[in-house]
PLY file of the C-alpha trace (Angstrom):
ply
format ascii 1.0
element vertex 209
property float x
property float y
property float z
element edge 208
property int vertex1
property int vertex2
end_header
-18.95 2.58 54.59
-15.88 4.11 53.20
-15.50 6.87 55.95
-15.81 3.51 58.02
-13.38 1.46 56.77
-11.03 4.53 55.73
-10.89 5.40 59.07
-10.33 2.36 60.57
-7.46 1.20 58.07
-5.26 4.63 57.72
-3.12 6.04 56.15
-4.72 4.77 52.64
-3.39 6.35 49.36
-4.97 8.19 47.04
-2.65 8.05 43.88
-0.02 5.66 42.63
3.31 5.93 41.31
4.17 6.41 37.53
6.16 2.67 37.18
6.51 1.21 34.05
3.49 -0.97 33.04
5.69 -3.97 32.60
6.83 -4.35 35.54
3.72 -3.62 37.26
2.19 -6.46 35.18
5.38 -9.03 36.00
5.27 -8.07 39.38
1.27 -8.89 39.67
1.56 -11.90 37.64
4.27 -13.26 40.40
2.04 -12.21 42.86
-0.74 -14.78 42.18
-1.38 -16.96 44.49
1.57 -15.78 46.75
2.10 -13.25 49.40
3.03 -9.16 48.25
6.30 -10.27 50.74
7.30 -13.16 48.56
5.93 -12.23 44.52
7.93 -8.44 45.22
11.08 -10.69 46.55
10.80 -12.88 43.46
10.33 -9.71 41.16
13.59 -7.75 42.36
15.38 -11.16 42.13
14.19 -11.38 38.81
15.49 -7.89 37.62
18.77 -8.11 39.57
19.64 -12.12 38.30
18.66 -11.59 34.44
18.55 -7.42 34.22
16.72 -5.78 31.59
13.60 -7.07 29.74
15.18 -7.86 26.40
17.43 -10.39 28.54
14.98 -11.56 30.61
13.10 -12.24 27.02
15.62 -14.39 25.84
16.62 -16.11 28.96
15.89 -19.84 28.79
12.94 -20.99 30.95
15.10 -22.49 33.45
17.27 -19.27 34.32
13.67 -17.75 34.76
12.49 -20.13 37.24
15.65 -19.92 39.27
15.28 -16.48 39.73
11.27 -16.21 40.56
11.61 -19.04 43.02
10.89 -17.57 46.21
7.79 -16.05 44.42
6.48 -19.94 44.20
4.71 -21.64 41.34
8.24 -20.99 39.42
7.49 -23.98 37.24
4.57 -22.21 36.37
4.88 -18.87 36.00
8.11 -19.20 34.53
7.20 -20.16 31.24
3.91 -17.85 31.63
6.23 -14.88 32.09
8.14 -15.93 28.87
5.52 -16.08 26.75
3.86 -12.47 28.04
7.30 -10.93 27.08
7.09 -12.77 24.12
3.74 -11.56 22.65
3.98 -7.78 24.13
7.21 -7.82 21.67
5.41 -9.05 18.47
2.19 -7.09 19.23
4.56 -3.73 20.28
7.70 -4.34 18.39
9.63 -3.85 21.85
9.51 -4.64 25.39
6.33 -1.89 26.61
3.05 -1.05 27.40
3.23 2.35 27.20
1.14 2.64 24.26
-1.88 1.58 26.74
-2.48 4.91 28.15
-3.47 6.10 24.55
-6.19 3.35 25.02
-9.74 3.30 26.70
-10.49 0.91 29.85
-11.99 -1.86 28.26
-9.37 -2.02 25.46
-6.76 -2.37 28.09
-9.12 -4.92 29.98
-9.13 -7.03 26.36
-5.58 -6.14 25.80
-4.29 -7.63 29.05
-6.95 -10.62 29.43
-5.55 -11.97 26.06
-1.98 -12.60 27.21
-1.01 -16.29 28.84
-2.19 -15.71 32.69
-3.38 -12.97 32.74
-7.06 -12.63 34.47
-9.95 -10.12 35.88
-7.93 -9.58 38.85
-4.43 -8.58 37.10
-5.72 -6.67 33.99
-7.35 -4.65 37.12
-4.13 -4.23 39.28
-2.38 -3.03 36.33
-4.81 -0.59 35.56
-5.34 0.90 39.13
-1.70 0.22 40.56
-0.06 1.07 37.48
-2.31 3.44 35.79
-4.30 5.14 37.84
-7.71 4.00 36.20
-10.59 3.87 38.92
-11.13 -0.20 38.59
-11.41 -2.48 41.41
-9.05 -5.71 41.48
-11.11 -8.36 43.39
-8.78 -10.95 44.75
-10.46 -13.66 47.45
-10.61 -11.06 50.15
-12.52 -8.26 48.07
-15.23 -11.08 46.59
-16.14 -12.76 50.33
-16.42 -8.80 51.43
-18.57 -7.58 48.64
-20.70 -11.29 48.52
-21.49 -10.68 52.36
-22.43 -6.99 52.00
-24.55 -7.97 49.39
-22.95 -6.04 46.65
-22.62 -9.29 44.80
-24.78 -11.98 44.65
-23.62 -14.99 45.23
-24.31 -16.64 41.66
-22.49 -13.45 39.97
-19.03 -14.61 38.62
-15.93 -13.13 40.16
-14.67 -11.68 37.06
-17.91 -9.29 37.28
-17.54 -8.16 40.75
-15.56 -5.43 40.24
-17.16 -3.76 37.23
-20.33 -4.08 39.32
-18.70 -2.03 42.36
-16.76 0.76 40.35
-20.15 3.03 39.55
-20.92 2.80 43.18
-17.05 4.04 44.05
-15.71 7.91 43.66
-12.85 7.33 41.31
-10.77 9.12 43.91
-11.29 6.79 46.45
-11.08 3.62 44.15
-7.48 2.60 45.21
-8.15 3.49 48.93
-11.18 1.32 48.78
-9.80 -1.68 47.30
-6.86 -1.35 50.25
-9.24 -1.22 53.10
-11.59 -3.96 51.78
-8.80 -6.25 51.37
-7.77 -5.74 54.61
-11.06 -6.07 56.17
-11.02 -9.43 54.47
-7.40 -10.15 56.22
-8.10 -8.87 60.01
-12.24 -8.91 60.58
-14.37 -10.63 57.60
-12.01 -13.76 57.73
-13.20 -17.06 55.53
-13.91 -19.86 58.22
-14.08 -17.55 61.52
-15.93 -13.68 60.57
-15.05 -11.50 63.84
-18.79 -10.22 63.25
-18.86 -8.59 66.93
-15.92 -6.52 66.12
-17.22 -5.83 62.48
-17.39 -2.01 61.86
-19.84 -2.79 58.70
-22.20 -4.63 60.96
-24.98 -1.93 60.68
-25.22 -2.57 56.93
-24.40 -5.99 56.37
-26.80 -8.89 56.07
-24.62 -11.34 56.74
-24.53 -11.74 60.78
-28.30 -11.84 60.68
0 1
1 2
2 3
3 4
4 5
5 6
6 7
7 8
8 9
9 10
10 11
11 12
12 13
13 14
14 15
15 16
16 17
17 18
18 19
19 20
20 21
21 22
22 23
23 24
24 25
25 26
26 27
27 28
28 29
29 30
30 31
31 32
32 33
33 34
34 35
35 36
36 37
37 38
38 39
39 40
40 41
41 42
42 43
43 44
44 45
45 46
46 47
47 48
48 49
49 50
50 51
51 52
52 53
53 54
54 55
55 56
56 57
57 58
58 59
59 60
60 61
61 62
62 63
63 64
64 65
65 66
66 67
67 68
68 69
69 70
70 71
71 72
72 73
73 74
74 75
75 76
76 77
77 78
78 79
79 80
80 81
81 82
82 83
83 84
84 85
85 86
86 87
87 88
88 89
89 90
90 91
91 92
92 93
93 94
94 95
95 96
96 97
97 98
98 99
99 100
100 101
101 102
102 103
103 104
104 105
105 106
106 107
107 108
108 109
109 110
110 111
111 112
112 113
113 114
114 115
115 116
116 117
117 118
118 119
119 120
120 121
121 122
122 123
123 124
124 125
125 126
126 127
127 128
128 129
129 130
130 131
131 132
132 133
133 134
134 135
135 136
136 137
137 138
138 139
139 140
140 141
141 142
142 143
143 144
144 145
145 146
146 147
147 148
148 149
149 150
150 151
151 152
152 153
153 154
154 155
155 156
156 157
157 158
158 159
159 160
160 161
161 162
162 163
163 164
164 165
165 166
166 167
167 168
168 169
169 170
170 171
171 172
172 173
173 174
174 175
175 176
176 177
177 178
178 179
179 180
180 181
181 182
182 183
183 184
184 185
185 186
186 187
187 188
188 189
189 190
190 191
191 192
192 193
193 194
194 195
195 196
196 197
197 198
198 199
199 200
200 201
201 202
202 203
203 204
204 205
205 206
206 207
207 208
């Protein structure tokens, strides 16, 4: 299925790029519920507006939500982002994460799932986007994919999905797979409407039948 979707969804990369983990966290965090167009507008707003991370630390709430507006949910992720910046400082005793690569998978998992608004989903983007770890972000696209092929069932919570896919996934092909699913879940296994008769998957999915 990989070969399948692989080839139907190239060029896919293979690695990531070394970017600090605090901005890949921001950056995800602004990208719930939002398009990658809008959350990566908001972020480079955010940096250019208020600068560095120590002054985007101390910038008042308000100043915050000016700049992440285009991102939408400002009101909310605003004072999310605040707080993040806030604990990473009293936990790190500056503005990093770069003491998570000295830590094991499921200690970042805990690490990041602890912080205001951070889920599943985002501890797993920073770890894949941001660190190379072979985990598997499932955002609405990924779950309705996996659910249909039967890699999930359907009373299995979403947090679980992805720790249930990454045995069955060659850690080299983890961030390639997670691309091509979500964007079978954008252009052929759509919510309301599946294009089932133009599904490449169809031999080994239940779903149609």
């Amino acid at each position: 299925m990989f070969r399948r979707l692989a080839a139907a969804y190239a060029p896919l990369p293979r690695v990531t790029a070394g970017r600090p983990l605090l901005d890949v966290l921001v950056e995800t965090i602004l990208s719930q519920n939002t398009s990658d167009a809008n959350s990566h507008r908001a972020f480079i707003n955010l940096k250019r507006t208020l600068g560095s991370w120590p002054r985007i630390a101390k910038a008042p709430v308000p100043a915050i939500e000016r700049a992440i507006r285009s991102g939408g949910l400002s009101k909310t992720k605003a004072p999310r982002i605040r707080r993040v910046l806030e604990l990473i400082v009293r936990r790190e005793g500056r503005l990093s994460l770069e003491r998570l690569y000295s830590m094991k998978t499921p200690e970042i998992r805990a690490y990041l799932t602890s912080l205001p608004g951070v889920g599943a989903k985002t501890a797993a983007c920073v770890l894949l986007f941001g660190m190379g770890r072979p985990v598997m972000p499932v955002d609405t696209h990924v779950e309705r994919v996996a659910r249909r092929l039967g890699w999930a069932s359907p009373r299995l919570p979403v947090e679980r999905i992805g720790p249930v896919l990454e045995p069955w996934i060659s850690p080299r092909n983890m961030l390639a797979m997670h691309l091509a699913l979500v964007q079978h879940g954008r252009r052929t296994c759509l919510a309301r409407r599946p294009r089932c008769a133009q599904c490449l998957l169809v031999p080994f999915c239940p779903f149609p039948r």
